[in-house]
Every structure is written in structure tokens, then in C-alpha cells.
Backbone bond lengths (Angstrom), bond angles and torsions (degrees), N, CA, C in turn:
res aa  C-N    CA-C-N  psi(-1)  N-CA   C-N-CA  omega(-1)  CA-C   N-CA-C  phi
1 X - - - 1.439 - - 1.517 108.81 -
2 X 1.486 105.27 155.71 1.583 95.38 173.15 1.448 92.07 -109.69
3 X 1.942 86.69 162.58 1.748 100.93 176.02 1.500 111.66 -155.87
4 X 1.332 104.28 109.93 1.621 114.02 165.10 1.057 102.69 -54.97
5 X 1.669 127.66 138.69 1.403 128.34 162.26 1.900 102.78 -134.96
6 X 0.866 108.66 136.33 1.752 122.64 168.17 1.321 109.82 -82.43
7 X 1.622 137.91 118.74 0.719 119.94 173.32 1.527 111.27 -128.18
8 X 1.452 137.54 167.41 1.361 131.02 130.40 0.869 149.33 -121.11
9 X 1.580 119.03 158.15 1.252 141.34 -169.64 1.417 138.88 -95.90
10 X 1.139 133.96 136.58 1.560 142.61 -165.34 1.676 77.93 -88.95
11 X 1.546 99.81 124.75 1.505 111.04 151.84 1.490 124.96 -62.66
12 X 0.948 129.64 47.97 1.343 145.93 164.30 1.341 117.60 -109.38
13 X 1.806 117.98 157.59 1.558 133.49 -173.61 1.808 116.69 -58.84
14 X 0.906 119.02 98.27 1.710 116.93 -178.40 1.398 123.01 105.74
15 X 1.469 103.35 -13.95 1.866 94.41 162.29 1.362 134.66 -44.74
16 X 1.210 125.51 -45.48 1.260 138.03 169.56 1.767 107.81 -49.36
17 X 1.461 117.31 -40.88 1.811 110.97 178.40 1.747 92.20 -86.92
18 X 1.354 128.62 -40.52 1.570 107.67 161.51 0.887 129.45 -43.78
19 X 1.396 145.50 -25.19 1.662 160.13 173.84 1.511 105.28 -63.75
20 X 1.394 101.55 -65.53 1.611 124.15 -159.61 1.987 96.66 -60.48
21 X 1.108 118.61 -71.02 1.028 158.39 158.87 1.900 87.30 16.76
22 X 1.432 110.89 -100.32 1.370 108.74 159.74 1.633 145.10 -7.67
23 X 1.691 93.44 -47.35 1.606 109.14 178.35 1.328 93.69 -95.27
24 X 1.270 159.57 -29.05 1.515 150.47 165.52 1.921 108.30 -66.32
25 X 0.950 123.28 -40.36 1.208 128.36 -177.71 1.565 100.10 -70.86
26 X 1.333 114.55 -53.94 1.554 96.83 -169.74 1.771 107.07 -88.85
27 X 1.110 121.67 37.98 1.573 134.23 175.41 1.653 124.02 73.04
28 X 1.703 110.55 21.25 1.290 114.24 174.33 1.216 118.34 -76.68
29 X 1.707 104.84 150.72 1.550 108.40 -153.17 2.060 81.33 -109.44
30 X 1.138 103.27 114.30 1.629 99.29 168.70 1.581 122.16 -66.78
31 X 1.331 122.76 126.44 1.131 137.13 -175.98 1.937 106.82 -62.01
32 X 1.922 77.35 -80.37 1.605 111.50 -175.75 1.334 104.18 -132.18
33 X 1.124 96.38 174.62 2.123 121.79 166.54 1.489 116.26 -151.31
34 X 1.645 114.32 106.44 1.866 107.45 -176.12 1.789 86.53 -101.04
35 X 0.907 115.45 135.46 1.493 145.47 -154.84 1.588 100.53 -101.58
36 X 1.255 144.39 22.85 1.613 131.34 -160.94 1.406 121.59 -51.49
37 X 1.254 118.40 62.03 1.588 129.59 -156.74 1.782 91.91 -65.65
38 X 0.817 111.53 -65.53 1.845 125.98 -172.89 1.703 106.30 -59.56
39 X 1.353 95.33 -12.64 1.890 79.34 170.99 1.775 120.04 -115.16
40 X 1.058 130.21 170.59 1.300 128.97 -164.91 2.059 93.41 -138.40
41 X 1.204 107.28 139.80 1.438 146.92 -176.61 1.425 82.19 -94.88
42 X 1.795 105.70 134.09 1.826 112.30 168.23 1.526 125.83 -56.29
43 X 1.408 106.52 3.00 1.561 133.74 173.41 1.462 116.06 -107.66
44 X 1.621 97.52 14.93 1.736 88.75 175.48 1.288 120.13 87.88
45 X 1.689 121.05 -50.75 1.370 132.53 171.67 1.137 129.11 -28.83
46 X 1.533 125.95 147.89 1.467 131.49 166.33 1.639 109.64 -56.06
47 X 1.263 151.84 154.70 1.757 119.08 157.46 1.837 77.61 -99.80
48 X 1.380 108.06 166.85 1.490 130.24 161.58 1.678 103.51 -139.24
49 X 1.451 115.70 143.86 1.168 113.63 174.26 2.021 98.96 -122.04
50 X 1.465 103.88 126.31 1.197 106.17 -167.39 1.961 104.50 -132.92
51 X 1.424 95.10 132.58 1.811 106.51 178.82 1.236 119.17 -114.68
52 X 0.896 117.06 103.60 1.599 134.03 150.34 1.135 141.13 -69.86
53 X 1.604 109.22 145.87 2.039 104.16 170.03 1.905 80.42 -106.87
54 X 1.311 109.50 155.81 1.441 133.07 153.19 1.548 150.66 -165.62
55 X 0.589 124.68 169.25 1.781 102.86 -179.64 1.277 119.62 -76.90
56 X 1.255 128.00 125.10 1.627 134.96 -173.64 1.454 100.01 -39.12
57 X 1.280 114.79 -34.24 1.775 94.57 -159.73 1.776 85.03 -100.58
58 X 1.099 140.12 12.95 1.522 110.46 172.00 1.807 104.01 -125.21
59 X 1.689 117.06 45.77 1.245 109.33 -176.04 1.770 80.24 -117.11
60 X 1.071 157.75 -35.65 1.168 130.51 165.96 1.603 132.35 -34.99
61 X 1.685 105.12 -42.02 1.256 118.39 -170.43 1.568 105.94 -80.56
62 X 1.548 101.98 -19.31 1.493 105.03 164.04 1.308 116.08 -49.75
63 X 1.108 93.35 -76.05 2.171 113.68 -163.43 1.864 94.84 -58.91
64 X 1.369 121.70 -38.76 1.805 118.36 179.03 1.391 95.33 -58.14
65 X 1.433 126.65 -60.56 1.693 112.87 -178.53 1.492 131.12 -58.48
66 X 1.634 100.25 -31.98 1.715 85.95 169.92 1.087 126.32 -99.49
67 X 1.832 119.21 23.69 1.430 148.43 173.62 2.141 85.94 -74.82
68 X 1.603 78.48 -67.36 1.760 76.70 179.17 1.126 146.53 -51.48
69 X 1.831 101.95 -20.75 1.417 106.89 -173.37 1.654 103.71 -82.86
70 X 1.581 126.32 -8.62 1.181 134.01 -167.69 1.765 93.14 113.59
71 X 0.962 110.76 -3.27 2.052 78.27 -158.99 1.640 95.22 -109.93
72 X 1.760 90.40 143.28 1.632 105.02 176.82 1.124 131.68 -106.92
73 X 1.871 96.46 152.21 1.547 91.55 -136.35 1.855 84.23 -112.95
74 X 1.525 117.98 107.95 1.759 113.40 -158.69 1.675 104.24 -85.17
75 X 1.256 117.81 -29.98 1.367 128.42 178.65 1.620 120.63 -140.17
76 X 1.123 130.37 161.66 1.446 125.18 -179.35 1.740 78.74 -176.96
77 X 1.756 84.27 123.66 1.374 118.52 -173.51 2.212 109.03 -119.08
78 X 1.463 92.69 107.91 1.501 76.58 -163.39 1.338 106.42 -108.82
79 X 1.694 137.51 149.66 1.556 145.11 -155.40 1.617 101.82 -133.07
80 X 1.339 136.87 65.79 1.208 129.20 -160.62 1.747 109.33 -84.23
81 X 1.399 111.97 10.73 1.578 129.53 175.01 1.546 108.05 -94.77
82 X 1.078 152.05 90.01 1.564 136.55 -160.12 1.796 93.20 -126.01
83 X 1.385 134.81 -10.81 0.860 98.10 149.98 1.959 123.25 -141.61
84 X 0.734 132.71 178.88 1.527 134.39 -156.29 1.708 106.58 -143.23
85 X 1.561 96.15 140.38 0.996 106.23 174.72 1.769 111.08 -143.97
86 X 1.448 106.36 156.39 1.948 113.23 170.93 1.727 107.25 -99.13
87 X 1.322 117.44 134.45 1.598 110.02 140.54 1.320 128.94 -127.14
88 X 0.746 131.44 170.48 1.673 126.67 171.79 1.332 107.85 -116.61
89 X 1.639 114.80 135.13 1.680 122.80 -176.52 1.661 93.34 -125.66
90 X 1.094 108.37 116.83 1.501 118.73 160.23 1.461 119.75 -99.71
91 X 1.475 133.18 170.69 1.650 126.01 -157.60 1.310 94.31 98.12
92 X 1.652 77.45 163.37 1.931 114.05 149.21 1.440 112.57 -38.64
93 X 1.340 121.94 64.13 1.713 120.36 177.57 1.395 93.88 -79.92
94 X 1.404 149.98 -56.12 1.166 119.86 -154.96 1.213 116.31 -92.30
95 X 1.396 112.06 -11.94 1.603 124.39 166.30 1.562 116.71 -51.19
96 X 1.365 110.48 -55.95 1.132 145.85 -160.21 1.840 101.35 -72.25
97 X 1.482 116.57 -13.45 1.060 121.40 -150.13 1.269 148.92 54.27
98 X 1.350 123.96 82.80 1.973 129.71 -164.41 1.490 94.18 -72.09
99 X 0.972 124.75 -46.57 1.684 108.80 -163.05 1.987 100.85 -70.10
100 X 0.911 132.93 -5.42 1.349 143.65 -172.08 2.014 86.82 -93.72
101 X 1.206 128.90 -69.19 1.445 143.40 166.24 1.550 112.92 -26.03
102 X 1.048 98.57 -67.62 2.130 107.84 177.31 1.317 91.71 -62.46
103 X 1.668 130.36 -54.29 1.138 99.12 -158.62 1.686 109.09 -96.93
104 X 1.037 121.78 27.64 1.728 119.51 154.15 1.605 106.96 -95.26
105 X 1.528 120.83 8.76 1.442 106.35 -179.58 1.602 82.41 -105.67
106 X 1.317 114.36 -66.57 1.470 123.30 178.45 1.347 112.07 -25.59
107 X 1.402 142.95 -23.10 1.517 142.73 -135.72 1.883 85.84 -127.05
108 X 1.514 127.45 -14.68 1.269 107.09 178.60 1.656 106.73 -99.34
109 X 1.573 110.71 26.72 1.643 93.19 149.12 1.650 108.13 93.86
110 X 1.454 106.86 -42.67 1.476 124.28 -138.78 1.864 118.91 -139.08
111 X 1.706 89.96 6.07 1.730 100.09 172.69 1.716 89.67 -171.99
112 X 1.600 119.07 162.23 1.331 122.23 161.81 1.623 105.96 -140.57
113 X 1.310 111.51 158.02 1.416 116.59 164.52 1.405 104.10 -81.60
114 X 1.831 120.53 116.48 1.420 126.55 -168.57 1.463 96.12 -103.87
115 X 1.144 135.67 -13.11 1.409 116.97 178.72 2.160 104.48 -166.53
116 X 1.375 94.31 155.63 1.781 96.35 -157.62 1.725 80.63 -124.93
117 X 1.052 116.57 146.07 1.477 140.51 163.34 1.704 113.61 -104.02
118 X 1.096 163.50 123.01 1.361 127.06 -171.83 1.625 100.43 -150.09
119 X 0.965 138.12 132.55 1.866 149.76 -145.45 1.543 100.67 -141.37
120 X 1.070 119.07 76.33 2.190 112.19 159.57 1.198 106.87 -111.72
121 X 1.651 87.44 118.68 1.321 101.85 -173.63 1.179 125.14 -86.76
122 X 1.653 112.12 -14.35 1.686 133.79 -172.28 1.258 101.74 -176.53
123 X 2.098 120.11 125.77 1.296 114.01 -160.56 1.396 113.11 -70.86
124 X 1.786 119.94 8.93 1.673 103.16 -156.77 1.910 68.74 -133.79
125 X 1.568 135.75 29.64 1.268 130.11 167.88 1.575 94.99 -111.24
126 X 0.886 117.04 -172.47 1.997 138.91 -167.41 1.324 81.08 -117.66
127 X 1.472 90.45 157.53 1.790 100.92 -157.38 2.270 80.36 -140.21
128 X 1.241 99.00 177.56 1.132 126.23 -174.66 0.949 123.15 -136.84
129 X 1.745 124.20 129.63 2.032 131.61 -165.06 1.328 97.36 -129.81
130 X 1.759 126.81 126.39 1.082 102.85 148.43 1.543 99.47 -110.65
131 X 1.770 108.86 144.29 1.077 132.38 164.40 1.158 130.76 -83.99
132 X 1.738 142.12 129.49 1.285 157.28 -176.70 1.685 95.11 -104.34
133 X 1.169 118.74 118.78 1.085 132.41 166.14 1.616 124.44 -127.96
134 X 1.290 99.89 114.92 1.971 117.96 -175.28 1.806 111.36 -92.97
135 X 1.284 135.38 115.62 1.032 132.26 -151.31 1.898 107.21 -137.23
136 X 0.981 142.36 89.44 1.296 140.03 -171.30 1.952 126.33 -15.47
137 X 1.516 101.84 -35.82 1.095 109.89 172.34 1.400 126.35 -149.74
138 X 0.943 142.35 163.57 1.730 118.23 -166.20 1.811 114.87 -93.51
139 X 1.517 125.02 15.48 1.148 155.76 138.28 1.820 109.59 -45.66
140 X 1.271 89.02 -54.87 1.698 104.28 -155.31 1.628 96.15 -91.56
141 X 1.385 117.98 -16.15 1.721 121.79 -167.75 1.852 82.39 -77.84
142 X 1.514 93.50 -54.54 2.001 91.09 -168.82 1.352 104.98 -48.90
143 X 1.629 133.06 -59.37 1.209 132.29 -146.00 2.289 95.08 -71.44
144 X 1.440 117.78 -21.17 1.201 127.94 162.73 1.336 115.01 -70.01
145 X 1.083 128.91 -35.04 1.089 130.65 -178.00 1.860 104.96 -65.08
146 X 1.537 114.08 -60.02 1.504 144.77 155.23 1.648 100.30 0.36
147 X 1.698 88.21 -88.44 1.556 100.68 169.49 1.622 133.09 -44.24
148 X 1.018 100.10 -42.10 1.446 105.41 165.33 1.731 118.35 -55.02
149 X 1.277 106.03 -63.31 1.356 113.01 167.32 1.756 120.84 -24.53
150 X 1.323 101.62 -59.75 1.187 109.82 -171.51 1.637 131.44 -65.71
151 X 1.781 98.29 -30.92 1.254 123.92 169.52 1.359 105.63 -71.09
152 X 1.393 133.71 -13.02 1.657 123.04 -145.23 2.331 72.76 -104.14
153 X 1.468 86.82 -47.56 1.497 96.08 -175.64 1.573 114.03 -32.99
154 X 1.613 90.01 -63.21 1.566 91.90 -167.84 1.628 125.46 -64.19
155 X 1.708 103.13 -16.75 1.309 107.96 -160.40 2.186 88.57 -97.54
156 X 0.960 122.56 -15.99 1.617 138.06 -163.69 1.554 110.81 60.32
157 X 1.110 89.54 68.19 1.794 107.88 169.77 1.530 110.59 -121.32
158 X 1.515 102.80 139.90 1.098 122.40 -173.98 1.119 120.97 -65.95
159 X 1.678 161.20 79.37 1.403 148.84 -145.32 1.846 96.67 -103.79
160 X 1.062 96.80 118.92 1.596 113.93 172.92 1.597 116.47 -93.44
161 X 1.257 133.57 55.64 1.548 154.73 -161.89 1.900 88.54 -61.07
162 X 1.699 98.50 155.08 1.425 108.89 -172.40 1.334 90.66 -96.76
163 X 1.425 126.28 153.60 1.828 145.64 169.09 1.131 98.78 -65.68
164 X 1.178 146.31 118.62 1.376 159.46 112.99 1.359 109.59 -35.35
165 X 1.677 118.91 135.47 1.640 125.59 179.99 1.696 73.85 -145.57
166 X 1.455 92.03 137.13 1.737 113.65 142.89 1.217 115.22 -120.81
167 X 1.695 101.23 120.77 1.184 100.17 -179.02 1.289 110.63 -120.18
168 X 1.657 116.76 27.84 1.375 122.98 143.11 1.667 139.26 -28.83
């Protein structure tokens, strides 16, 4: 997941690798670092605004260690969706049941349908969904994607999937 966190700092030599220190040890991947050297927190403090990727279960042990090191932690903003995807389902979607659809993506834990588009144009015509789908990692977007497939199968809906290019 990613997580903005606000933190502050004792104007003193090495706080900033005391901060970090925690989120590198427990395997956080650093985003950014905004540095507010010139401003002061009503506590005197440096503020730093710092982004991370990490594992849901080791961002507590984060913020408890840099509780310990002295440094405070004023907000921590967490995004456990990091990556997103669109499809389009054409057919009998509401026939077929959509709220049964979202919630077989919703039900694996590990992606949700975040937003529905939905077009019937005539109740005895095939109607059109586009789907917003938020997925924890882009591993877990494919294996959502998977599921989807299969549901579009069983119900005979058309799934209109986005082109993927790596141009890595």
C-alpha cells in the first residue's frame, strides 16, 4: 500500500536518517521526501512530508519505531489500492445481475469495482458498463481482471479489456 505520512522533526544533525531508518528496515520503498527546513510546527518541529509503498501489516511497526526514535508522526494517510484499471461489459448486465458482478470482484479481498458507468438504452436491448477497478498491486489487478473474465463468460457478456504496452 502506499502511505503519505507528515512527520516531525527535531532540528538537529541526523533526524531525517532517524525517520527514514524504520521505513527502510521494515522494506519500505520511498516514494518522496518534502524537506520543510525553513518552517516550524507550533512544537518547534521540522514538518517533513514522506511517501511510501509498504506492507499493510508492517506500517504500524513503522510509526511505533519512529514514536521511539522521538519523532512525530501528526498524520498518516494510507492508499492500499495502488493500482487501477477500466473495462467495458456489454450484454444483459442488469439482467444478468451487476451487483452479483462488483461483488465477485469485491469478495476477492484484493481489488474492488470503484466506480460503474451504466447506458440502457431499451429494457429488452443490451446495455453497456464501464467498470473502474482499484486493485492493491498490479499482480492482483490481472488475477481481477481473470475473475472478471470468467463471470463476463458465464453470464455472455461482452468484456472490452484495456491494451496493455510495455514499453520498458
Amino acid at each position: 500500500m502506499r502511505v503519505s505520512m507528515d512527520i516531525e522533526l527535531k532540528d538537529a544533525p541526523g533526524q531525517l536518517l532517524l525517520a527514514l531508518q524504520p521505513i527502510s528496515e521494515l522494506k519500505g520503498n520511498l516514494k518522496s521526501i518534502v524537506h520543510h527546513h525553513e518552517e516550524r510546527t507550533p512544537r518547534s518541529t521540522i514538518p517533513v512530508q514522506v511517501v511510501f509503498e509498504v506492507e499493510p501489516e508492517n506500517l504500524d511497526l513503522i510509526i511505533s519505531r519512529l514514536e521511539e526514535n522521538g519523532i512525530g508522526v501528526s498524520r498518516v494517510d494510507e492508499k492500499r489500492f495502488m493500482e487501477h484499471g477500466a473495462v467495458i461489459l456489454i450484454g444483459h448486465i442488469v439482467h444478468t445481475d451487476i451487483q452479483d458482478t462488483i461483488e465477485t470482484i469485491d469478495k476477492t479481498g484484493f481489488a474492488e469495482v470503484v466506480d460503474i458507468c451504466l447506458s440502457m438504452p431499451h429494457i429488452e436491448r443490451q446495455s453497456s458498463a464501464s467498470l473502474k477497478i482499484d486493485a492493491i498491486g498490479r499482480k492482483e489487478l490481472h488475477e481481477a481482471m481473470s475473475v472478471l473474465r470468467e463471470v463476463a463468460q458465464k453470464k455472455d457478456l461482452l468484456l472490452v479489456e484495456p491494451i496493455e504496452a510495455d514499453f520498458a
